[in-house]
DRENDO-1510 file (C-alpha; in Angstrom, 1 decimal, always signed):
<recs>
REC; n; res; u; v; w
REC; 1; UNK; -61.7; -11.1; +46.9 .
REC; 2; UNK; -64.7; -10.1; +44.2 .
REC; 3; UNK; -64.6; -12.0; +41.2 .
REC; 4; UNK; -61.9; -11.1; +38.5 .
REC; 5; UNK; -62.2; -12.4; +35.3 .
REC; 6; UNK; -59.5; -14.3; +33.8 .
REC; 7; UNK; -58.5; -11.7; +31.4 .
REC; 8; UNK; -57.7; -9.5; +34.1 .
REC; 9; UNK; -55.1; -11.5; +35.4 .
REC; 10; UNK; -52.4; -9.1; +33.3 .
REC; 11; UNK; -48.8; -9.8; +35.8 .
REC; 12; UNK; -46.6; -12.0; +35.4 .
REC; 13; UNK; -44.8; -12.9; +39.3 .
REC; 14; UNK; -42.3; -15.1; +39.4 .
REC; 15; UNK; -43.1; -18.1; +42.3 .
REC; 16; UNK; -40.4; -18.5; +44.4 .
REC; 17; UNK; -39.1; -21.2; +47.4 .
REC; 18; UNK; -36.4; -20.7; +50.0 .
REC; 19; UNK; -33.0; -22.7; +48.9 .
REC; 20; UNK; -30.1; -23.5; +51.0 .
REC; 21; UNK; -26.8; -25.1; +50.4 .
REC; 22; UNK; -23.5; -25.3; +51.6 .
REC; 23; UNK; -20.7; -22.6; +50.6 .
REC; 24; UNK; -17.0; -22.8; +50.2 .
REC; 25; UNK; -16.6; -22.5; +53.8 .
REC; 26; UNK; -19.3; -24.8; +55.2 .
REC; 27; UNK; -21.9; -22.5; +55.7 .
REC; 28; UNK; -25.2; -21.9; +55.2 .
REC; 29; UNK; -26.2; -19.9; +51.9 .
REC; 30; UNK; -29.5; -19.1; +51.4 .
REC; 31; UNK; -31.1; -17.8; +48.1 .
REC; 32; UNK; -34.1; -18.0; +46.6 .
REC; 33; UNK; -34.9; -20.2; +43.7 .
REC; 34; UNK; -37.9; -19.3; +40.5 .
REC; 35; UNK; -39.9; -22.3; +40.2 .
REC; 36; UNK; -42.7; -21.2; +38.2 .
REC; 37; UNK; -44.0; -17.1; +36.2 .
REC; 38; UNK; -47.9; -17.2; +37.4 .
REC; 39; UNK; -50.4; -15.4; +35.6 .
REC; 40; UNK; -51.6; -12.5; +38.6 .
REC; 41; UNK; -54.3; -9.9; +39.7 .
REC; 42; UNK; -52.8; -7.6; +42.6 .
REC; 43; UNK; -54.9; -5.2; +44.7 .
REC; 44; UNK; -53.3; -3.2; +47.4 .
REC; 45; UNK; -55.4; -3.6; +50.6 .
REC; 46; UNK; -53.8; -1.5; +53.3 .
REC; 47; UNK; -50.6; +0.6; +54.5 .
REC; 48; UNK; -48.5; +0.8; +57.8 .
REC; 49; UNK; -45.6; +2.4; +59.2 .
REC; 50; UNK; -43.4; +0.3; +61.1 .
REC; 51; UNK; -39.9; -0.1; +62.6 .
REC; 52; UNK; -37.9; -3.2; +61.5 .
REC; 53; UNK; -34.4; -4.5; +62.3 .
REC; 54; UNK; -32.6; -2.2; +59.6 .
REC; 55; UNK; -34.8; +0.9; +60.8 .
REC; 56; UNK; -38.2; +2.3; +59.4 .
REC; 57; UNK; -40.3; +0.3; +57.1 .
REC; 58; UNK; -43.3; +0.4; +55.0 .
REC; 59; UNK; -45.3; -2.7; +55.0 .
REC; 60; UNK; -48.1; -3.2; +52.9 .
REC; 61; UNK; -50.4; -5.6; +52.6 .
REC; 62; UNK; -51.8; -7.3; +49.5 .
REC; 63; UNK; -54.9; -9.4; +48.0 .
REC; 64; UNK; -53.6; -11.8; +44.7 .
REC; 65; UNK; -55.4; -14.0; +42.9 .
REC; 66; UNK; -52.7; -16.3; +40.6 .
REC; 67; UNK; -52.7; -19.1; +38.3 .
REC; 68; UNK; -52.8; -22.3; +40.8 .
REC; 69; UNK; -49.3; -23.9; +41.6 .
REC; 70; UNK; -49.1; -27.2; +43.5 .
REC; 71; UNK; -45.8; -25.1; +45.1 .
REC; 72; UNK; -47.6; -22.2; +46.4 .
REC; 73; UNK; -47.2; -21.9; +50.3 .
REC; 74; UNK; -46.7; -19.6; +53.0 .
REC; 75; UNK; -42.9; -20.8; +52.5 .
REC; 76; UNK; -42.9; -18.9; +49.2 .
REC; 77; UNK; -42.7; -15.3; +47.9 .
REC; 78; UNK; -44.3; -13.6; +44.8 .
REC; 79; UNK; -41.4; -11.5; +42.8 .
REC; 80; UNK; -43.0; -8.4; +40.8 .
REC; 81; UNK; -40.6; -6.9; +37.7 .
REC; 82; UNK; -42.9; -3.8; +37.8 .
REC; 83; UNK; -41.0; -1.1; +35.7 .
REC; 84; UNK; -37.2; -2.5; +36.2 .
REC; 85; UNK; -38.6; -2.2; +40.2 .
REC; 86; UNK; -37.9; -5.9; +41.3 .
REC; 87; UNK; -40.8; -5.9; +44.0 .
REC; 88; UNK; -41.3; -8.9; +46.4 .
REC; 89; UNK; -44.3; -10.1; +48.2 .
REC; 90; UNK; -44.3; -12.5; +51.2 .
REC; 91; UNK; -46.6; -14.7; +51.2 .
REC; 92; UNK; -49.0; -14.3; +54.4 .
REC; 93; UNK; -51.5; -17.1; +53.5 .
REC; 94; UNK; -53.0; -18.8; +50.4 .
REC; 95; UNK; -55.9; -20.8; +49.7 .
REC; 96; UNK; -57.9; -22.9; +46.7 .
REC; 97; UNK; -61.7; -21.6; +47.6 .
REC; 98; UNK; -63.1; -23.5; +45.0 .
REC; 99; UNK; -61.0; -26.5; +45.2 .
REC; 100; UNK; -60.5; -27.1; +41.4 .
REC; 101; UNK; -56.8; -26.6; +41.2 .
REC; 102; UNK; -57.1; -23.5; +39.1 .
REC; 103; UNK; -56.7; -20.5; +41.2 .
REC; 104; UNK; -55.1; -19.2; +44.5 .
REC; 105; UNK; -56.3; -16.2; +46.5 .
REC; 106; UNK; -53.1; -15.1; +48.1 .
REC; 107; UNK; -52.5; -12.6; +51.2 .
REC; 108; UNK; -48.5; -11.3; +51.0 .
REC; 109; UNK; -46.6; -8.6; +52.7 .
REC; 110; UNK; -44.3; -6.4; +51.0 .
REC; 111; UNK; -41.8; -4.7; +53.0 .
REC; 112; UNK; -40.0; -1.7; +51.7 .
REC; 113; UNK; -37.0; -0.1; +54.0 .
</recs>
């Protein structure tokens, strides 16, 4: 990903990790759980057609650099409030290039049926 200056960084995502827990009726629940809002730069990389278990799909992959969180893995998704659109991005992969524990280059997957 070319540099982006900090200022650039202008979304706000919410970081979020898988939870599950027991419902009235002994079973699994899962949900998802905010642990952090992380600072973001988003660029749309590229655009596929594809067929999914609940019919066509449009997957489209994504480059983000974000604020570094010590909770960031490929566990994790990125949730977008872009214009009262609640859009979310799974994340593919996500790495500290530099090391210093103050950025993450991120590649997610957002799926839209």
């Amino acid at each position: 990903m070319r540099h982006v200056p900090r200022g650039m960084m202008r979304y706000s995502m919410a970081l979020q990790v898988p939870t599950v827990s027991l419902d009235g009726l002994n079973q699994l629940d899962e949900a998802w759980t905010t642990v952090a809002v992380l600072a973001c730069h988003a660029e749309q990389m590229q655009t596929a057609d594809a067929f999914g278990d609940g019919g066509p799909e449009i997957r489209t992959d994504w480059k983000i650099l974000a604020a570094w969180h010590p909770l960031a893995t490929t566990r994790c998704r990125l949730l977008w409030n872009d214009n009262g659109v609640s859009r979310a991005f799974n994340i593919r992969g996500c790495w500290d290039r530099d090391g210093r524990k103050r950025t993450l280059e991120i590649d997610a997957t957002e799926i839209q049926s």
